[in-house]
C-alpha positions as CSV (number, residue, x, y, z in Angstrom):
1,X,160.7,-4.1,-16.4
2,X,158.2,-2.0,-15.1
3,X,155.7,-2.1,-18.0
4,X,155.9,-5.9,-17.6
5,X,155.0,-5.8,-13.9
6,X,152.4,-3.3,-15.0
7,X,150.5,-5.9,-17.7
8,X,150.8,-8.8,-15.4
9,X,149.1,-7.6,-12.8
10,X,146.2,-6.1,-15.3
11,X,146.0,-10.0,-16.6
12,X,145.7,-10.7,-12.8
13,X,142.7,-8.5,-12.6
14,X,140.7,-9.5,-15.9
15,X,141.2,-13.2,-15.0
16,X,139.8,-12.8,-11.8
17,X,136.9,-11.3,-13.2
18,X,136.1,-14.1,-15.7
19,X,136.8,-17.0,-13.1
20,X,134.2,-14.8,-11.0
21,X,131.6,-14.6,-13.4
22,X,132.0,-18.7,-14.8
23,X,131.5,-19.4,-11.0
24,X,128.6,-17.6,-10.6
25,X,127.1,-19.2,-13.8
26,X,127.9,-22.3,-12.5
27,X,126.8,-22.0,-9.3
28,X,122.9,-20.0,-10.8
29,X,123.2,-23.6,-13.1
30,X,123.9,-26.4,-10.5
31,X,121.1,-24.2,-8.2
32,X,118.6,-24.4,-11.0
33,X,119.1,-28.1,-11.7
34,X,119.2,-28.9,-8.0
35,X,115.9,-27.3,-8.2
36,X,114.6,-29.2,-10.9
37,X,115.2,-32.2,-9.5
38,X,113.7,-31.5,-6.0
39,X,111.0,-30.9,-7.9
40,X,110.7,-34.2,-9.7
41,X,111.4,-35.9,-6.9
42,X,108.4,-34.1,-4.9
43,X,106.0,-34.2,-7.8
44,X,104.5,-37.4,-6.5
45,X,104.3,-36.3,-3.1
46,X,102.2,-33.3,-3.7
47,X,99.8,-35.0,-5.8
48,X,99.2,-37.5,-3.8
49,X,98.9,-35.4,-0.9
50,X,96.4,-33.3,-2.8
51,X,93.0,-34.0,-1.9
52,X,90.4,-35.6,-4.1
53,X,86.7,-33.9,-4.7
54,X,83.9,-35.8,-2.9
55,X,81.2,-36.7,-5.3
56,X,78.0,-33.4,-5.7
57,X,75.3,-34.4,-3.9
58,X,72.0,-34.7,-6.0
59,X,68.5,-34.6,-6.0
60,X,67.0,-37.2,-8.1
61,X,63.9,-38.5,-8.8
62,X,62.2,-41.2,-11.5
63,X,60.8,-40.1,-14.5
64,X,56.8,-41.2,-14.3
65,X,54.4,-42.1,-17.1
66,X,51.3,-39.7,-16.8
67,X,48.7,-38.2,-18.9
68,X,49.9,-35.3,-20.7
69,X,46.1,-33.2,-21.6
70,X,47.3,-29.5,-22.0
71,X,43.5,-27.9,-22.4
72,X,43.3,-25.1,-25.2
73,X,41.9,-22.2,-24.1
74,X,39.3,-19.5,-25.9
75,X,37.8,-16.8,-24.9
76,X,34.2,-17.5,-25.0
77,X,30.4,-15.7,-24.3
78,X,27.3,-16.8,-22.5
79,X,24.4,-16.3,-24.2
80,X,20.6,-17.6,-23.5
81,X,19.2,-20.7,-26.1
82,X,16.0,-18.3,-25.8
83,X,15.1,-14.6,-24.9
84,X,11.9,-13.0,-25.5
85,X,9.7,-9.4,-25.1
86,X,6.9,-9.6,-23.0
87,X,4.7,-7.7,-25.6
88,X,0.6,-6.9,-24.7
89,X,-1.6,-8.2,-27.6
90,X,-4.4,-5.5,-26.3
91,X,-4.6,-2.7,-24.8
92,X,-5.6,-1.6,-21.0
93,X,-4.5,-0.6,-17.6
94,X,-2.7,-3.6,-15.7
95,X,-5.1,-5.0,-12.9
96,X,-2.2,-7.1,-11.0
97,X,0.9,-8.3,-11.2
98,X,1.7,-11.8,-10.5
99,X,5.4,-12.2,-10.3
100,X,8.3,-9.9,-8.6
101,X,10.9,-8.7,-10.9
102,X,13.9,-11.2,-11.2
103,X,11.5,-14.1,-10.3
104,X,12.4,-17.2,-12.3
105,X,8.7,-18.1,-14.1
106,X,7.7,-20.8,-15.9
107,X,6.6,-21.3,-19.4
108,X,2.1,-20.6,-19.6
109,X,2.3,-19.1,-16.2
110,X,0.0,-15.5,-15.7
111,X,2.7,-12.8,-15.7
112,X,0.1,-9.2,-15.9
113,X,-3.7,-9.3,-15.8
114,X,-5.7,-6.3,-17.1
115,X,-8.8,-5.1,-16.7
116,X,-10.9,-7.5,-18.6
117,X,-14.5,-6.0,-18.6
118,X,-14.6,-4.6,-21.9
119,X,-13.4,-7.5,-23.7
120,X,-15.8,-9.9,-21.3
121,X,-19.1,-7.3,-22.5
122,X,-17.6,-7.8,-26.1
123,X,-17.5,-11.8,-25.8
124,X,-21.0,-11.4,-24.2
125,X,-22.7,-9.6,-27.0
126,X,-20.9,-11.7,-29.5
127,X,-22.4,-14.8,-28.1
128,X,-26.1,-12.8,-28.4
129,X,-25.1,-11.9,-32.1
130,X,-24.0,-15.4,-32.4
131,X,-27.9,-17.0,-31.1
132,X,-29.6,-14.6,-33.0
133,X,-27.6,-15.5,-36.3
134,X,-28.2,-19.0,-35.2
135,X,-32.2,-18.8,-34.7
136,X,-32.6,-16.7,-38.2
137,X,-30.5,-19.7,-39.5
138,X,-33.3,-21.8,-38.2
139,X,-36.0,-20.2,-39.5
140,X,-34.7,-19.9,-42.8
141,X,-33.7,-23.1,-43.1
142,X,-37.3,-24.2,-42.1
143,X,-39.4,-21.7,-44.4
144,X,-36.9,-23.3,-47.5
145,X,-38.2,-26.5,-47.1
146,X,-41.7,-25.3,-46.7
147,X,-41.3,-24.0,-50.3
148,X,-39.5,-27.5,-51.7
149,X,-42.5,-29.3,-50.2
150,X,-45.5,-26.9,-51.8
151,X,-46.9,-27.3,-55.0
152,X,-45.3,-26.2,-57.2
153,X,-48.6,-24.7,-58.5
154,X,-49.0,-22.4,-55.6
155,X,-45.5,-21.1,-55.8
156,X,-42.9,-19.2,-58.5
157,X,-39.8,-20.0,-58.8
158,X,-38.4,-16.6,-58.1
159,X,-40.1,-17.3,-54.3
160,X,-39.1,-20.9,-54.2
161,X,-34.8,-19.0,-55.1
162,X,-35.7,-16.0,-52.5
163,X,-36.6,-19.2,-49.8
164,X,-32.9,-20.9,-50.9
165,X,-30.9,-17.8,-51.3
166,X,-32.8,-16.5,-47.6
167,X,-31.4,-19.3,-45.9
168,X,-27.6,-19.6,-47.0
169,X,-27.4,-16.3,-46.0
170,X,-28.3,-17.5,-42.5
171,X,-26.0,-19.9,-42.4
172,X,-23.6,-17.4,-43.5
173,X,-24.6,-15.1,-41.1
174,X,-24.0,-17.7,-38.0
175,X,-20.9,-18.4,-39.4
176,X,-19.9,-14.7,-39.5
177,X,-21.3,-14.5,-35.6
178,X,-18.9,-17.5,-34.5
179,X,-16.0,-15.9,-35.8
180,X,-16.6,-13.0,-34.0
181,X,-17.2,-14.4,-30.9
182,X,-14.1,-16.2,-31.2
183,X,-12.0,-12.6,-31.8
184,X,-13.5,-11.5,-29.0
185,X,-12.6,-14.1,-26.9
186,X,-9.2,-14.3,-27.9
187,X,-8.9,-10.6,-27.0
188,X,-10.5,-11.6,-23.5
189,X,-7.7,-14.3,-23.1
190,X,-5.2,-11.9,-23.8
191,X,-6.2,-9.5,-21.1
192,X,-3.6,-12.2,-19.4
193,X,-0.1,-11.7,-20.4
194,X,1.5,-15.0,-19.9
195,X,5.0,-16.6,-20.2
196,X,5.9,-17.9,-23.4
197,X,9.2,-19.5,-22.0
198,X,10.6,-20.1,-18.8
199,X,13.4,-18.2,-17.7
200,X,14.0,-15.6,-15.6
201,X,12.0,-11.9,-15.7
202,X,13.6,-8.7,-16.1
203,X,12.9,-5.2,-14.8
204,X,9.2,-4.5,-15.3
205,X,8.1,-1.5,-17.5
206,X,4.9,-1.1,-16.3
207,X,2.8,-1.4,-12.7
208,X,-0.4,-2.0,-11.7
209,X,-2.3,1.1,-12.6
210,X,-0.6,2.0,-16.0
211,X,-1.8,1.7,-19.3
212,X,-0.5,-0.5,-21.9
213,X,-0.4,-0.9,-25.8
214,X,0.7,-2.8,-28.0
215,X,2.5,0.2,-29.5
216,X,3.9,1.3,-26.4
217,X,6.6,-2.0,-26.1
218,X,7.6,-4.6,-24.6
219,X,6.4,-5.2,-20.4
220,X,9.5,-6.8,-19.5
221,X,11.9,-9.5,-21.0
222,X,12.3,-13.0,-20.1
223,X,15.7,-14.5,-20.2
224,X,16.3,-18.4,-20.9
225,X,19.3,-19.6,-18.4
226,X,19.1,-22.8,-17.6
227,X,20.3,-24.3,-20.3
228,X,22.5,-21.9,-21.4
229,X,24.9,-21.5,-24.7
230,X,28.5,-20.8,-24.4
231,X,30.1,-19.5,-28.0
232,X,33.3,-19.3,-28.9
233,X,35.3,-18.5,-32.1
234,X,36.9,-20.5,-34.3
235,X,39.7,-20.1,-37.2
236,X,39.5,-21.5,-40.7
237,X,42.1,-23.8,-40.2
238,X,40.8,-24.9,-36.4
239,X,37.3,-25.3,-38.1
240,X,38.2,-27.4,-41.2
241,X,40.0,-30.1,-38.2
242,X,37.0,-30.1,-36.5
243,X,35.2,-31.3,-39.4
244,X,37.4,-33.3,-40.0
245,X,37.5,-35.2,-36.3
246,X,33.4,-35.3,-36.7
247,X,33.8,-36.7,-40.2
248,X,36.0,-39.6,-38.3
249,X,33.8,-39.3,-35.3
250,X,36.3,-38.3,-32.6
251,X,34.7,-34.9,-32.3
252,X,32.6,-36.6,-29.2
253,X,36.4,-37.5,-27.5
254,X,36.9,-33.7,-26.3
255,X,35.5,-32.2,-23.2
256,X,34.2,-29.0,-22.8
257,X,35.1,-27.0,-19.5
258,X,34.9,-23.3,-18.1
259,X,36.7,-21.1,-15.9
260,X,34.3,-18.4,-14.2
261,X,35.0,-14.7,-13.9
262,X,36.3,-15.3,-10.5
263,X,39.3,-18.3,-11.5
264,X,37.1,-20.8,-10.0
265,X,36.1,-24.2,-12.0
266,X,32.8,-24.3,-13.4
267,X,31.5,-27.6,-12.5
268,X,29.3,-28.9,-15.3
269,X,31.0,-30.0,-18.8
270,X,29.4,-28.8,-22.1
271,X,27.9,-30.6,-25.1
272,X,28.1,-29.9,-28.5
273,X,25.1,-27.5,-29.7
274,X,26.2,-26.4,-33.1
275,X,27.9,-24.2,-35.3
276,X,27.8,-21.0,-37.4
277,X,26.4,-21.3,-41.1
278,X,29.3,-18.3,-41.8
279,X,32.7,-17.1,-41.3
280,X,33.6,-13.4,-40.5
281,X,35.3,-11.8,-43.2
282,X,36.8,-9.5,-40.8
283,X,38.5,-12.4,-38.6
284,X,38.7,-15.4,-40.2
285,X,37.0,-17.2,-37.4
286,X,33.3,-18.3,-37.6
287,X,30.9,-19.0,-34.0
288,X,31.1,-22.6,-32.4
289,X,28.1,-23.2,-30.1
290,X,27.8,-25.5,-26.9
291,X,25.5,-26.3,-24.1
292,X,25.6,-26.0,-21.0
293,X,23.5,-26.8,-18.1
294,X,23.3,-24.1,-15.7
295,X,20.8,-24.9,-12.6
296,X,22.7,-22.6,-10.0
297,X,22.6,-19.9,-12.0
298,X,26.6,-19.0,-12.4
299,X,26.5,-18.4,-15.7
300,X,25.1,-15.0,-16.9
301,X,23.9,-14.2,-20.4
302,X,26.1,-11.3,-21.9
303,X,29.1,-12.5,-19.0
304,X,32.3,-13.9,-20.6
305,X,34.4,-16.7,-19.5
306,X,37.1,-19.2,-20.2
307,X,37.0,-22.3,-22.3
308,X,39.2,-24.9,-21.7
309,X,39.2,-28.0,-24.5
310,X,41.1,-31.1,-23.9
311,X,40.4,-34.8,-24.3
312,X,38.7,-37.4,-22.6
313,X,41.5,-40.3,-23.3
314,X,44.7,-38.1,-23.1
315,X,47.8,-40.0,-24.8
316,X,50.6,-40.5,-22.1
317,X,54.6,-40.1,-21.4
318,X,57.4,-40.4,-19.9
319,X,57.4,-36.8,-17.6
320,X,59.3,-35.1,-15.3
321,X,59.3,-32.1,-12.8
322,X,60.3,-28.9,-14.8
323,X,63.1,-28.6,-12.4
324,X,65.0,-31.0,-14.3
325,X,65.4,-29.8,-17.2
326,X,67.5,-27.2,-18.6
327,X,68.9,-25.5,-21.9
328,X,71.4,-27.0,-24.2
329,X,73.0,-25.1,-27.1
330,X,70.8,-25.0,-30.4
331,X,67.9,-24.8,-28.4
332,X,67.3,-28.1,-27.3
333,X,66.6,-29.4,-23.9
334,X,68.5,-31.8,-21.8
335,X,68.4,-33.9,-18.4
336,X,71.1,-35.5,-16.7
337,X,69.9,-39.1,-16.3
338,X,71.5,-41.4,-13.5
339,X,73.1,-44.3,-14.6
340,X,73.5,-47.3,-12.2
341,X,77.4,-46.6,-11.4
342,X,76.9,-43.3,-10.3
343,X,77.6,-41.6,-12.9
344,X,75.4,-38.9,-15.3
345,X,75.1,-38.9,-18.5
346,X,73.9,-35.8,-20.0
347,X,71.2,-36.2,-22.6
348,X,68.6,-34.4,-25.4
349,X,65.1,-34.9,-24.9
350,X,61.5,-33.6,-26.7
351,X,60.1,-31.8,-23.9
352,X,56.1,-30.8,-24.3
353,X,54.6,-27.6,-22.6
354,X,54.4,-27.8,-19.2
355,X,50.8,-29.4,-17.5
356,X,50.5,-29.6,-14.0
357,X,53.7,-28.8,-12.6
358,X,55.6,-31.5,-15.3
359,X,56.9,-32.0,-18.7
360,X,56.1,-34.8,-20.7
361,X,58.8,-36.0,-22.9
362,X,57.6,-38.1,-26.0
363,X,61.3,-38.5,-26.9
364,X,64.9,-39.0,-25.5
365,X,63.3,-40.5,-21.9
366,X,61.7,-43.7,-20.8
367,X,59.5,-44.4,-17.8
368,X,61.4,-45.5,-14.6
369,X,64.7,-43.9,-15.7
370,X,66.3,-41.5,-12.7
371,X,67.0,-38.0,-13.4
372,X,68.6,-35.0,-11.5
373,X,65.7,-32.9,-10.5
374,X,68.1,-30.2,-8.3
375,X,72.1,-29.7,-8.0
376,X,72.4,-29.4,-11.8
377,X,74.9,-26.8,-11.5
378,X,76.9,-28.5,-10.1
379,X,78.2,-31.7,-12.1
380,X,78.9,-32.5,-15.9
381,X,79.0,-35.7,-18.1
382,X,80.3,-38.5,-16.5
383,X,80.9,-37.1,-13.0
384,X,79.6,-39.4,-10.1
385,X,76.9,-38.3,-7.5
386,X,75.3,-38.7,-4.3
387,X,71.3,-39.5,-4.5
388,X,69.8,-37.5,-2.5
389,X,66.1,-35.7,-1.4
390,X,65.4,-32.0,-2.9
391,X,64.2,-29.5,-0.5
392,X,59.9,-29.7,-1.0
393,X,59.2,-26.5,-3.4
394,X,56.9,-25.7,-5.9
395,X,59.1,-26.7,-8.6
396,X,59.8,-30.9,-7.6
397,X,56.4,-31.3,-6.3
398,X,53.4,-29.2,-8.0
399,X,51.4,-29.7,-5.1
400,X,53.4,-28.2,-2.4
401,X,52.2,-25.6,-0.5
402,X,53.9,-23.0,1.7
403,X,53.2,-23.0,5.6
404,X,51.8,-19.7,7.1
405,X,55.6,-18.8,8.7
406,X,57.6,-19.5,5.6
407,X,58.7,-16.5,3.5
């Protein structure tokens, strides 16, 4: 009776225990799908009470047609057309000088005289020689035809030969006198040391008061400058297409530029002069020539400067700033392009190098279209914007220029 009691109540117990744990379950389920259905039913609610991105505001601007001439540049040398050594063709001390050094002279002009008195006494007694030679002449000439004209009774022959052979020798004699007297004058005119080009004169050698020789070298050089030659080299392959575009004569549609020593512009263009009649073995490259006038005197033989080659009809694009632009996988180049509902489409262009502050795009753009020049960053395909103005920099306008207080 007593065992009995005993088991009921530990069935009591145990089924207490399960009813507790099936009502927690229950209660952990009902709260779960109570919870899943509050949720539902506030899902709409939240979302629409989650607010919506505004549209990325843009700057934009139109892609313009301009001339796309990207200059190729070379490393190039002044030289003069002409240079020459002042050399004295005879010898004595220098009586003046007629010039300062550095003077620009002109071709004939009197450089150096020296002292001339020798040479005038030479040309002096060459003349004498010369009327003496000329007077025997004479009376050679006139005792000859006293023997043609006697009888030939009264003469030999051997006197009548001596009388023919007497005066050819005169004659030869006069001659012989004349071209003296011309040597001599020459070396009187060349007591003057003149300019044989103009240019511009070099350091002097010698002063008034020194003696000079040929032997001892040159007086000074003269320098040709105006006019001046700019050379620059070549390669093979460069060379053969530029016999090739003055085989088809479009070698004259390419203009000729320099950049000083300084970065300034030179402000004359150059012509054409010619070319080398040889490559270098060592470089491959062979000497183009060109002209180039040079009245203020900027360019210095022996200096070096930059060439800049481009042409005198460039082709032209579509281009835009290089702020618009920016790198797409596989190494292309993209823009976002404006379409008239707002939205961008992102798009592959051929962009050239950059001249003047834009890129010309031969493919993938057309005149007129709008692009996204800043604010990139932050929109993708398809996403709408707001048009508006960039901040003025260097990079959407190539002519902006900082004020004094800006940093």
């Amino acid at each position: 009776m007593a065992e009995n009691e005993e088991n009921k109540g530990a069935a009591s117990v145990i089924g207490s225990a399960i009813a507790t744990v099936v009502l927690a379950g229950a209660c952990v389920a009902g709260g779960w799908i109570g919870h899943e259905l509050w949720a539902k039913s506030h899902k709409g609610d939240a979302a629409a009470a989650k607010p919506q991105m505004p549209p990325a505001t843009v700057a934009v601007t139109n892609a313009e047609m301009r001339a796309y001439n990207l200059p190729e540049r070379f490393v190039a040398h002044a030289e003069p057309v002409q240079e020459v050594d002042l050399l004295p063709q005879v010898d004595g001390y220098i009586k003046e000088m007629l010039f300062k050094e550095g003077d620009l002279v002109k071709e004939g002009q009197t450089l150096y005289v020296l002292d001339d008195e020798r040479y005038q006494a030479v040309v002096n007694q060459r003349k004498a020689d010369l009327e003496a030679a000329e007077a025997e002449s004479r009376r050679a000439e006139r005792y000859f035809k006293r023997m043609q004209e006697a009888d030939e009774r009264g003469i030999t022959q051997l006197e009548r030969d001596n009388a023919e052979a007497g005066a050819e020798k005169a004659k030869a004699s006069v001659l012989q006198a004349k071209a003296n007297l011309i040597v001599a004058e020459y070396d009187l005119k060349k007591a003057k040391v003149v300019a044989p080009i103009s240019g511009q004169i070099g350091k002097s050698a010698a002063h008034v008061g020194d003696y000079v020789a040929p032997s001892k070298g040159a007086l000074a050089r003269i320098v040709q400058i105006d006019p001046i030659r700019v050379t620059f080299p070549l390669t093979d392959r460069a060379y053969i297409a530029w016999r090739e575009a003055q085989r088809k004569g479009a070698a004259t549609d390419y203009r000729m530029r320099l950049i000083l020593a300084d970065g300034s512009d030179y402000d004359q263009e150059g012509a054409w002069d010619f070319d080398d009649n040889q490559m270098s073995k060592e470089t491959a490259t062979i000497q183009m020539r060109l002209k180039f006038p040079n009245p203020e005197r900027l360019l210095i033989p022996n200096s070096y400067v930059t060439l800049l080659t481009d042409s005198k009809n460039p082709p032209r694009y579509p281009s835009v700033p290089q702020s618009a632009l920016f790198d797409l996988p596989g190494g292309n180049e993209g823009v976002y392009i404006v379409k008239d509902d707002g939205t961008v489409e992102l798009r592959a262009v051929e962009a050239l190098e950059m001249f003047e502050g834009w890129r010309a795009c031969p493919k993938g753009l057309a005149a007129g279209e709008t692009v996204v020049i800043a604010g990139t960053g932050k929109i993708g395909p398809g996403m709408k914007i707001v048009r508006g103005v960039a901040t003025p920099n260097e990079d959407t306008d190539p002519g902006f220029r900082p004020t004094l207080d800006e940093k």
